[in-house]
ZAMARGU-4260 file (C-alpha; in steps of 0.2 Angstrom, whole numbers, plus 5000, padded with zeros to 4 digits):
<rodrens>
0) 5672/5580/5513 | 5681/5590/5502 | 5689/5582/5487 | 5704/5590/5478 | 5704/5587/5458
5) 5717/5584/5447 | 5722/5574/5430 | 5739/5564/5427 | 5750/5572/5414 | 5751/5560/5398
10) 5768/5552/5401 | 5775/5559/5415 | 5782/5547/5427 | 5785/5556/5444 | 5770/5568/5445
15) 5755/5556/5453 | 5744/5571/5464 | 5749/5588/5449 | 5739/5603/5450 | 5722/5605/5443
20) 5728/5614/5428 | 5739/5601/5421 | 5731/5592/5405 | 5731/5573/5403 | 5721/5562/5402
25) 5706/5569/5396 | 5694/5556/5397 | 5698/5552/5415 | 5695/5562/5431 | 5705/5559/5448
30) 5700/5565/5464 | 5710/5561/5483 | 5695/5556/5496 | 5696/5549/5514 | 5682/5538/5513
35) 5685/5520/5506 | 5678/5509/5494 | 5659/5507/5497 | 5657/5488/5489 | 5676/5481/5485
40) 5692/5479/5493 | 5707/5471/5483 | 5722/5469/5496 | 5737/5463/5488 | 5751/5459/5505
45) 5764/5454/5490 | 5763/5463/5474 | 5779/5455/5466 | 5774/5438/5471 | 5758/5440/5463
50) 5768/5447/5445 | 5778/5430/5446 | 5763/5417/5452 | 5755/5427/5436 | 5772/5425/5423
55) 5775/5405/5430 | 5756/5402/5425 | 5756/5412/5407 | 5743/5425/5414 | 5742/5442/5410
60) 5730/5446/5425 | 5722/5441/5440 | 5703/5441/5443 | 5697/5443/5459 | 5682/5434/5468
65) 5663/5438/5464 | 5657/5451/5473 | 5638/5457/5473 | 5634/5477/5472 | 5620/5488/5465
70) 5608/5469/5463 | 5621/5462/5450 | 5637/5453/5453 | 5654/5457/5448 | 5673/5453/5449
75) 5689/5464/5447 | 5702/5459/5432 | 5717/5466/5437 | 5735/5466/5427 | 5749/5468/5436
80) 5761/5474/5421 | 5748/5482/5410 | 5736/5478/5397 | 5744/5477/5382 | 5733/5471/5370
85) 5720/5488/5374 | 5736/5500/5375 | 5737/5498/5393 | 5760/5495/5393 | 5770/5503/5406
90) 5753/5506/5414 | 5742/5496/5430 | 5726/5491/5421 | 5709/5487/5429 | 5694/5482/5425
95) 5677/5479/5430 | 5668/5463/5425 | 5649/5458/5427 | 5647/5439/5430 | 5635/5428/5434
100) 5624/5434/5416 | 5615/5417/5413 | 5605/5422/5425 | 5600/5438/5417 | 5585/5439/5406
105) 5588/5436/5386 | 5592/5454/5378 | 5600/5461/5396 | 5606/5477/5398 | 5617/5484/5413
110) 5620/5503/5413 | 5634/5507/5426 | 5644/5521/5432 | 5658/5516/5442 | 5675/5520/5452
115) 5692/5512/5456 | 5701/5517/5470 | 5721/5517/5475 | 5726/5516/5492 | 5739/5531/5496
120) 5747/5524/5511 | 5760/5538/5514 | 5743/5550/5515 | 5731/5539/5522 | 5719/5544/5509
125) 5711/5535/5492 | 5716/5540/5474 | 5698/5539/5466 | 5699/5536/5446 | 5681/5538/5436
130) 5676/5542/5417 | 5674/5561/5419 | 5660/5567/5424 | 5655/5549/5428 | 5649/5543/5410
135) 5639/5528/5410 | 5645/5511/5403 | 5632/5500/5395 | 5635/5481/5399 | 5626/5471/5387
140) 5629/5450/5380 | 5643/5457/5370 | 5650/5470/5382 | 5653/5463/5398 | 5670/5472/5405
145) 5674/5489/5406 | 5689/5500/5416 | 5704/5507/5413 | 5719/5502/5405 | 5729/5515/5410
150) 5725/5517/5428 | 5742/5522/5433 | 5759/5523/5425 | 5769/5507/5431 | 5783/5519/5437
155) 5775/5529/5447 | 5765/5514/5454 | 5779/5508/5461 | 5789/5522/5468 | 5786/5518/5485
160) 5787/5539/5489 | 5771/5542/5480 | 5761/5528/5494 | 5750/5517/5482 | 5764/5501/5484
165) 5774/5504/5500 | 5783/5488/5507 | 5776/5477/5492 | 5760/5478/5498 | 5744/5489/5488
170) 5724/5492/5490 | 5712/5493/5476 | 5694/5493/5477 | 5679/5499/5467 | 5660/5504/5469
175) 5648/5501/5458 | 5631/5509/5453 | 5619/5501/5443 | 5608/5516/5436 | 5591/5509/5434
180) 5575/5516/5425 | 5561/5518/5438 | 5549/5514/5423 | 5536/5527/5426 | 5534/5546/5419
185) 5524/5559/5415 | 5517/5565/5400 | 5513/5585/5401 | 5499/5587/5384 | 5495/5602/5375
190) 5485/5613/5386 | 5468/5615/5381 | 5459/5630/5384 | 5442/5631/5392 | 5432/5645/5383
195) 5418/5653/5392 | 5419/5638/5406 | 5413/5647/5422 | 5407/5641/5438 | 5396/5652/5448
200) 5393/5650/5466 | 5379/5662/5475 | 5383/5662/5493 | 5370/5667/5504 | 5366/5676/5521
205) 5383/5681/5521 | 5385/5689/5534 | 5380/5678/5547 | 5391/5667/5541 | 5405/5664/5553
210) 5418/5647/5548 | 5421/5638/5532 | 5409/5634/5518 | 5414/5623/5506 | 5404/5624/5489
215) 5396/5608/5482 | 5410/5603/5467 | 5406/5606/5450 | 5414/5601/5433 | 5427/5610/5424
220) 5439/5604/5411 | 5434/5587/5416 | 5440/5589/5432 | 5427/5588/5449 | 5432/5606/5459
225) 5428/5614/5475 | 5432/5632/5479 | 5429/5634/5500 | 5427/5651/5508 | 5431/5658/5524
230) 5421/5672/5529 | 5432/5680/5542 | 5449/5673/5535 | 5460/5659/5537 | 5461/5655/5555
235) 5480/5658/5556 | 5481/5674/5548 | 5482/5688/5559 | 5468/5698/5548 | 5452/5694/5547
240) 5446/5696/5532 | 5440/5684/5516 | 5447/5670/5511 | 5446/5659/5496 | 5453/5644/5492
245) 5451/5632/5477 | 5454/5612/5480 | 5453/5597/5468 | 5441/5585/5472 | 5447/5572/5463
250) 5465/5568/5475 | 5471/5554/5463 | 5472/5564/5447 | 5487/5577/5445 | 5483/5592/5435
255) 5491/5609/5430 | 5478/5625/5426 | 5479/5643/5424 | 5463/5650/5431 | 5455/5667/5436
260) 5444/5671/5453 | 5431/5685/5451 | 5422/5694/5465 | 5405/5701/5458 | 5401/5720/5459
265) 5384/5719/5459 | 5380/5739/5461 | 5393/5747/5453 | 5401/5734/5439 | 5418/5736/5447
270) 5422/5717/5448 | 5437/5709/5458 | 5448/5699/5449 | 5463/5690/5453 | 5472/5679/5442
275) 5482/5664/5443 | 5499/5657/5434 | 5500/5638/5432 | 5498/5630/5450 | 5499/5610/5451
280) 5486/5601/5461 | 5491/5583/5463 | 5485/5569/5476 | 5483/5577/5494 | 5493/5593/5490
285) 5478/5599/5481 | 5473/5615/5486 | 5477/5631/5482 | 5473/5650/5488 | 5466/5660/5478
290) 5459/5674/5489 | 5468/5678/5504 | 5474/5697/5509 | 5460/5708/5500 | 5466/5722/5507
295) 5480/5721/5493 | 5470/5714/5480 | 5458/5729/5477 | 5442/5733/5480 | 5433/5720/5489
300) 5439/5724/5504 | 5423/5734/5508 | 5411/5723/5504 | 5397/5736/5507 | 5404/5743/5490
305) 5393/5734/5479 | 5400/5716/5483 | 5384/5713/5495 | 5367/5714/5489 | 5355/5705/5498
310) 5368/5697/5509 | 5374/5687/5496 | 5390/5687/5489 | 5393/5681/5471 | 5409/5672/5467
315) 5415/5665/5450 | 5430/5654/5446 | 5436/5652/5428 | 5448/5640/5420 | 5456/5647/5405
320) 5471/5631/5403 | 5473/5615/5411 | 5484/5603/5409 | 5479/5585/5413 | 5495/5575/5415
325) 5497/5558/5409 | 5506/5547/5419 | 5514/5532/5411 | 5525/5516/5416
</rodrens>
């Protein structure tokens, strides 16, 4: 759906859908949509009659009937001729109001970000009206109504040629979201470097060697590890060369690291290194390659060039930072 924004010029009477460069009001954005009101409709069949029920009985507005959205219940305060009081003259004022708070626990706290909604009838579609860039409101014991007292300008409310009241009769609604806090986070420390903290795995008989090994795991930064190896590549690659891959043992931990993977030269001194930017290893999603296309990667392609001696194949992972990451409600 695409929506087309504008703002209503400060005292303009006759302009109600101006082009997006007009200034206004600042603080208030509107948008045209087709979809209606996700929670609320408030269908008004007589709009005068409702302005004299409200003057006979000394009332400045008329509150609608409780409504329930977003786990919280809530009503619509709508005055007819304006709110006065909070500068709202000349003007259709509306307001969104949580009930029901003696059921909330003592020191409550609501953070909303809400819409109204006009019906255009001549365009069949829904003037939306929101804080701009939808700034949350914070309902509290002492703060339990916000909205906008200047939601439309009275005039051009009811010039019927503009759609929102057409044969007396006018829709407004409202949606509400409640923006909660999940309670839970994450806390990234300081990284802590691992000097000298190496972990050497001698793999023997290589060469006879034909599916995956697995190393036993080992200890590093506190963490339980296990690099596996496939001998003739990772099954789904089309080469079939070596493979390595590194796994954290320990699925229920979530841990960031910068690490390096050497392949010993054993004859020449030429070691194979490839190294590593931060990778996260968290729950099942825990493992990571760290050998897998030699034949980019240098000289351990051929591993007749000093990488074999006595059929085994010397392999050392290092952990230079990790970061163990703190989760926290």
């Amino acid at each position: 759906m695409e929506e087309v924004k504008f703002e209503l010029n400060r005292g303009q009477d006759k302009c109600y859908h101006p082009n997006p460069e007009d200034s206004g009001l600042l603080d208030i954005a509107r948008t045209l949509r087709d979809i209606p009101p996700a929670h609320y409709i408030l269908k008004v069949d007589s709009f005068s009659f409702l302005v004299q029920l409200l003057e006979k009985a000394g009332r400045k507005r008329y509150e609608s009937d409780v409504f329930e959205a977003s786990g919280h219940k809530w009503k619509l305060c709508l005055y007819p001729n304006g709110d006065q009081e909070r500068g709202g003259k000349g003007h259709i004022s509306l307001y969104l109001t949580i009930t029901n708070t003696e059921a909330l626990p003592l020191g409550w706290e609501v953070n909303v970000s809400f819409k109204f909604l006009v019906f255009d009838q001549t365009r069949d579609k829904y003037l939306t009206i929101r804080d701009i860039n939808e700034k949350p409101r914070r309902y509290h014991a002492m703060k339990t109504e916000w909205g906008f007292s200047k939601l439309l300008p009275l005039p051009g409310f009811n010039d019927p040629t503009n759609g929102y009241l057409v044969g007396d009769k006018c829709v407004f609604g409202a949606e509400v979201f409640v923006i909660k806090y999940s309670g839970a986070g994450e806390l990234l420390p300081q990284p802590k470097y691992l000097a000298g903290q190496v972990h050497t795995w001698n793999i023997s008989n290589f060469s006879r060697l034909t599916s995956s090994v697995p190393a036993s795991s080992f200890t590093l930064g506190d963490c339980k590890w296990r690099l596996e190896l496939y001998p003739k590549g990772y099954p789904v690659d089309e080469h079939n060369d070596l493979a390595i891959g590194i796994r954290l043992a320990d699925t229920t931990s979530t841990v960031r690291a910068t690490y390096k993977l050497t392949i010993k030269n054993q004859a020449h001194g030429e070691d194979a290194t490839v190294t590593a930017l931060v990778s996260c290893f968290s729950g099942t999603s825990s493992f990571w390659w760290l050998w897998r296309n030699p034949q980019n990667l240098g000289p351990a392609t051929d591993l007749s060039k000093g990488f074999l001696v006595r059929d085994t194949l010397v392999v050392k992972f290092e952990i230079t930072h990790i970061f163990a990451v703190k989760r926290f409600a």
